[in-house]
C-alpha positions as CSV (number, residue, x, y, z in Angstrom):
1,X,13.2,20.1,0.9
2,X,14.6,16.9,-0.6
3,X,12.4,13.7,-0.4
4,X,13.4,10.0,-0.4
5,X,11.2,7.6,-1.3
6,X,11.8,3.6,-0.8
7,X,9.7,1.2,-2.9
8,X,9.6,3.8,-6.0
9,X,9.5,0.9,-8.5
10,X,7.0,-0.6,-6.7
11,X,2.8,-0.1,-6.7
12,X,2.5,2.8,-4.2
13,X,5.8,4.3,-4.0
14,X,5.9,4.9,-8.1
15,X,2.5,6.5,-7.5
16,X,4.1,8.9,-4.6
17,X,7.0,9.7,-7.3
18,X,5.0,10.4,-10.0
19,X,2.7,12.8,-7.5
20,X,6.2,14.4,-6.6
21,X,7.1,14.9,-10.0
22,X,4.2,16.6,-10.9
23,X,4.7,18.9,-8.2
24,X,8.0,20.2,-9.9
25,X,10.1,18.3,-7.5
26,X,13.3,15.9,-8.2
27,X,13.2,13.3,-5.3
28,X,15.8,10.6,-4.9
29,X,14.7,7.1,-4.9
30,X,16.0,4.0,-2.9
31,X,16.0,0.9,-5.1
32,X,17.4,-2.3,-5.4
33,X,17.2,-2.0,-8.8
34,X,18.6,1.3,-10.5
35,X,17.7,0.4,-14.4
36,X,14.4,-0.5,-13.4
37,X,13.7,2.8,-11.4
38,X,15.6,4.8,-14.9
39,X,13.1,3.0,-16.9
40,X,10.2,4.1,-15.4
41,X,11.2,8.0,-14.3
42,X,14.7,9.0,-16.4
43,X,17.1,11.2,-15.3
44,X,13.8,13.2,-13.4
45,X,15.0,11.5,-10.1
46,X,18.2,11.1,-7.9
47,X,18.7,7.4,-7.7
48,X,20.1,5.7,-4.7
49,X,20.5,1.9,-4.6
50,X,20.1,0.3,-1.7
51,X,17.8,-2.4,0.4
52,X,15.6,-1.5,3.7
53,X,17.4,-4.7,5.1
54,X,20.5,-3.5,4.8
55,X,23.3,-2.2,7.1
56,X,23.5,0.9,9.2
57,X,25.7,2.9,6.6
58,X,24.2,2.0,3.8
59,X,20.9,3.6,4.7
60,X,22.8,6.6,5.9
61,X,24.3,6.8,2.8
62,X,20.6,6.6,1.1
63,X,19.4,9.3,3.5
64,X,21.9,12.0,3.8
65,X,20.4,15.1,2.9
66,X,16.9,14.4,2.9
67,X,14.4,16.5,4.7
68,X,11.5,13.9,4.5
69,X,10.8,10.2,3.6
70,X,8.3,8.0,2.0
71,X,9.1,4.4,4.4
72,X,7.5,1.2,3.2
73,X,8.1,-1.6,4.2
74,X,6.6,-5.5,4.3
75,X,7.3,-8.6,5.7
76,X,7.1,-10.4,9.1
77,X,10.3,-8.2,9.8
78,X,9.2,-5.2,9.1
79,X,9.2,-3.8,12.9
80,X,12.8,-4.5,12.9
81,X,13.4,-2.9,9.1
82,X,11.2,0.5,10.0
83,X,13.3,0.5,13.8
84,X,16.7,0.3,11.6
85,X,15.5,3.0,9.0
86,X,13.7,5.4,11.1
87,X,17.1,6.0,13.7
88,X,19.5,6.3,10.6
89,X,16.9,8.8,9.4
90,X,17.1,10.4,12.8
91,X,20.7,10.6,12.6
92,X,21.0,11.8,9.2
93,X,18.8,14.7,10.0
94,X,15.5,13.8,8.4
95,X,12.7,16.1,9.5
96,X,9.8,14.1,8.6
97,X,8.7,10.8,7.9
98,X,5.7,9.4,6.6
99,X,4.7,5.5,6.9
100,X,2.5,3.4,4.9
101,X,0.8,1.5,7.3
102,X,-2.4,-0.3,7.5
103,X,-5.6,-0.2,9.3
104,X,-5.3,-3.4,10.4
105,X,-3.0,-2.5,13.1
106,X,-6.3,-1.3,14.9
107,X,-7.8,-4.7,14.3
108,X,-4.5,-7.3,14.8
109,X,-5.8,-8.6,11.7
110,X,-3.2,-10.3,8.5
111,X,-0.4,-8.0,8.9
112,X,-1.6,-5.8,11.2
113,X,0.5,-6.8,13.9
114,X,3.7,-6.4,11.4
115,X,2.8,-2.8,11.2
116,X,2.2,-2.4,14.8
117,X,5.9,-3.0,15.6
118,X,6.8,-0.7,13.0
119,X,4.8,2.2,13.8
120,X,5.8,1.7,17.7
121,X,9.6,1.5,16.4
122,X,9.2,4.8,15.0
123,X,7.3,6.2,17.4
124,X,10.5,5.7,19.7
125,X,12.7,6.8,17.3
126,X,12.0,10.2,18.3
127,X,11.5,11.6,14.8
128,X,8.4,13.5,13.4
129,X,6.1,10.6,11.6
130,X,2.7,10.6,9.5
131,X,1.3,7.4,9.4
132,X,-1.2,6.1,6.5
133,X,-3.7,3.4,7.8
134,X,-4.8,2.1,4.3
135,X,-7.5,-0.3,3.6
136,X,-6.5,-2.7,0.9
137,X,-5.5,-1.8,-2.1
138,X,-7.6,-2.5,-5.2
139,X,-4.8,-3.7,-7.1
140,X,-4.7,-7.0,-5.7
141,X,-7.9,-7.6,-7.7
142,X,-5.3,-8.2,-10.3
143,X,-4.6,-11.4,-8.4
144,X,-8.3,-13.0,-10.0
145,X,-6.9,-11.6,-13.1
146,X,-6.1,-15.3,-14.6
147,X,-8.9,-17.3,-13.5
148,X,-11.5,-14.8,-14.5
149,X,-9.6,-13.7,-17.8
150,X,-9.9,-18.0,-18.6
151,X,-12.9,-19.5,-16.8
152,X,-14.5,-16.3,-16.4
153,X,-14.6,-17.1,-12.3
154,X,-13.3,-15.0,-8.8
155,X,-13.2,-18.0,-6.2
156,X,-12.1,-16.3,-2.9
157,X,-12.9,-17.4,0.8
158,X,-14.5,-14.0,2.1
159,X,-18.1,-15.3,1.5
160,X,-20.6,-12.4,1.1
161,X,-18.1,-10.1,3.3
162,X,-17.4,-6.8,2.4
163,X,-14.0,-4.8,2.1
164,X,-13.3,-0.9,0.5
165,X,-10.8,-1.4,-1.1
166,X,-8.9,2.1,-2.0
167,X,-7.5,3.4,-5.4
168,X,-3.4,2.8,-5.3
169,X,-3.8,6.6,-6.8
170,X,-5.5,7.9,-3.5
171,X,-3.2,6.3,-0.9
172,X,-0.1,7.9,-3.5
173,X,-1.6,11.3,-3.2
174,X,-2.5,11.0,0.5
175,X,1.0,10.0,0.9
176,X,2.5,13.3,-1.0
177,X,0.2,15.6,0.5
178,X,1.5,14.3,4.4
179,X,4.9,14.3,3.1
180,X,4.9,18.0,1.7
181,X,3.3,19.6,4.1
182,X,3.5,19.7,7.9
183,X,-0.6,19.4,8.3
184,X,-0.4,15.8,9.9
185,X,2.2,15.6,12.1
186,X,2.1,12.7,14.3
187,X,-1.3,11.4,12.8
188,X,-2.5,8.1,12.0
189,X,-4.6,8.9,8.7
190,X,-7.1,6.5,8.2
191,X,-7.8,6.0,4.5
192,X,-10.7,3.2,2.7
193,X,-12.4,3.7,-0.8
194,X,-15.8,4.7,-1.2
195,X,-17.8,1.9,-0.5
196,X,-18.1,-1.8,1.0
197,X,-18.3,-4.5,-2.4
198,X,-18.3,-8.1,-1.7
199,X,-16.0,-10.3,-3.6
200,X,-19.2,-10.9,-5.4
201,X,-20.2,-7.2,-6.7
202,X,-16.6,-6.5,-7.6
203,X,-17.1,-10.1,-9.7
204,X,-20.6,-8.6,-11.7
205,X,-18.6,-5.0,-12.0
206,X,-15.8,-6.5,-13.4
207,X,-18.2,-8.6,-15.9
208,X,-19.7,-5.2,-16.4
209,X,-17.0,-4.2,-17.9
210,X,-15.4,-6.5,-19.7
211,X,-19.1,-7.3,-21.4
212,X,-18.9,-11.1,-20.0
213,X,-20.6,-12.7,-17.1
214,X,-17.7,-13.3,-14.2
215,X,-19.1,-15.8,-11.6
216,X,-18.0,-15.4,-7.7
217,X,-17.2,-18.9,-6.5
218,X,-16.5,-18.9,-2.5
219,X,-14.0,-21.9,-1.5
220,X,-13.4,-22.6,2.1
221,X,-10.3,-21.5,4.5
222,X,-8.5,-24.6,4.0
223,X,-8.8,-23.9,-0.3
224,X,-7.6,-21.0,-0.1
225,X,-4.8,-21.7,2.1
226,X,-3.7,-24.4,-0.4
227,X,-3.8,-21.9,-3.0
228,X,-1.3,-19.4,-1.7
229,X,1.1,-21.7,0.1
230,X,2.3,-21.8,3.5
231,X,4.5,-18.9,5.0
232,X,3.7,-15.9,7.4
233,X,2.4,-13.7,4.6
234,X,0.5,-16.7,2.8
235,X,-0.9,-17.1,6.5
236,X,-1.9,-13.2,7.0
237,X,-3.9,-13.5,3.6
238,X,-5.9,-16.0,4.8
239,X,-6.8,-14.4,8.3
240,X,-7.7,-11.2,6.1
241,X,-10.0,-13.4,3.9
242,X,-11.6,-14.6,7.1
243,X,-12.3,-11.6,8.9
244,X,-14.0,-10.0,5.2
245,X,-16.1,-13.2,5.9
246,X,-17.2,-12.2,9.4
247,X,-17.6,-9.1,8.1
248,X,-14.7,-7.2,10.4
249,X,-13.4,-5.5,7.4
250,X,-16.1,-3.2,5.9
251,X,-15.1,0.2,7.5
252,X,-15.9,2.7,5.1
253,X,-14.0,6.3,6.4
254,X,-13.7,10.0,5.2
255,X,-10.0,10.1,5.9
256,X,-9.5,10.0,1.8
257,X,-12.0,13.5,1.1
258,X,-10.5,14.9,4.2
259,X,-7.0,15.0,3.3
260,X,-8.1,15.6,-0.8
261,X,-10.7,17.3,-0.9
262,X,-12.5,15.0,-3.1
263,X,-14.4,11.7,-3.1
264,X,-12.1,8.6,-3.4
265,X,-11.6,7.0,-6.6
266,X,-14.1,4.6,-7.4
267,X,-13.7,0.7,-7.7
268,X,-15.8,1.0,-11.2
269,X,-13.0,3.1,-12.4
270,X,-9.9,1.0,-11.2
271,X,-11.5,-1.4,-13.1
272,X,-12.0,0.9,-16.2
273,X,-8.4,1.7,-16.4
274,X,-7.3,-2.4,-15.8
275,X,-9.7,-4.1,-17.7
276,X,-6.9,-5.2,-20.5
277,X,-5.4,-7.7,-17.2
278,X,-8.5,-9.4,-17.3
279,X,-9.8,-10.1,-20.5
């Protein structure tokens, strides 16, 4: 079978490639950007250039002959994008799609409700679908990477909330395991890291690491709003912040040892492997 995968120069979707790769496969890859995506993987994949926003026949043209597709997508259009891609995937003949989602879509929290539209749009499509409901990802820890790696200090508005973040290497494997096999047809795999941390405990085990005391600094709703602008996605961040705060966002699941067969990848060793970002 031939697999697409959109988003392969990105976090996740270079993760999926590279777990694709290692299988022996050559998969094609939808990019904006073809010397970025030859930089990264050679002549080891099939590149096809391309935007998730674009027209009808150009995503045809991405997906003929393709058996099954990685789709991910962001934005507060993202319904409309996943409707658009999932029917020319139909068309085109695609047997399988699998969606990175998020489990926010449960909980209409940040960009939850994005997702929502975009799983029910390809839900009517009509083709075969995996989603994956991840928790956050723990590389937007590399966000605090600046004003920990200068004033030794993570200032965030999720109080002494909690939040699993999950290993981008996890949600990558969970990915290629629902997109090369035909075990999760028409689930909605929940996926979390191992355990709950505050902002606070990721702070000390980063400080751990790096050998230096890293203070947690919490800043109000209204700070942190001023710190990542205005926009619907500055917006969604901010609602996410507040519900770690009420402490709506500390589901810890099995969904990651179910699928693998192994624990999830620890936050200590995310850290481990990132530590040059912050010091």
């Amino acid at each position: 079978m031939k697999y697409l995968v959109t988003g392969a120069t990105g976090n996740i979707g270079s993760g999926v490639t590279r777990c694709l790769l290692a299988r022996g496969e050559r998969p094609c890859v939808f990019v904006r950007d073809a010397k970025k995506a030859r930089a990264l993987f050679g002549d080891r994949v099939e590149v096809r250039v391309g935007d998730l926003s674009g027209s009808r026949a150009s995503l045809s043209a991405a997906l003929a002959g393709i058996g099954a597709v990685f789709l991910l997508n962001s934005g507060p259009k993202l319904g409309v994008w996943d409707r658009a891609f999932a029917l020319a995937a139909r068309a085109a003949g695609v047997k399988h799609l699998v969606k990175l989602s998020t489990l926010d879509v449960s909980t209409g929290v940040g960009t939850g409700p994005w997702h929502a539209r975009g799983e029910t749009a390809v839900r009517e499509s009509g083709l075969s679908f995996t989603f994956i409901r991840s928790a956050a990802f723990m590389s937007n820890a590399l966000g605090w990477a600046d004003s920990i790696a200068s004033e030794g200090v993570l200032r965030s508005s999720t109080g002494e909330g909690k939040i699993a973040f999950i290993h981008p290497d996890d949600i990558a494997e969970v990915v290629t395991r629902a997109l090369t096999t035909r075990e999760y047809v028409g689930e909605s795999l929940v996926i979390t890291g191992p355990e709950a941390l505050s902002y606070g405990e990721m702070a000390t085990r980063i400080g751990a690491t790096l050998g230096k005391t890293v203070r947690f600094e919490p800043i109000s709703d209204e700070e942190a709003q001023a710190d990542v602008g205005r926009g619907p996605y500055a917006a969604a961040l901010v609602d996410i912040w507040r519900a770690v705060r009420e402490g709506r966002m500390a589901l810890v699941n099995e969904g990651v040892e179910r699928v693998l067969g192994r624990r999830p990848l620890s936050f200590d060793r995310w850290v481990a492997q990132h530590a040059e970002a912050f010091r």
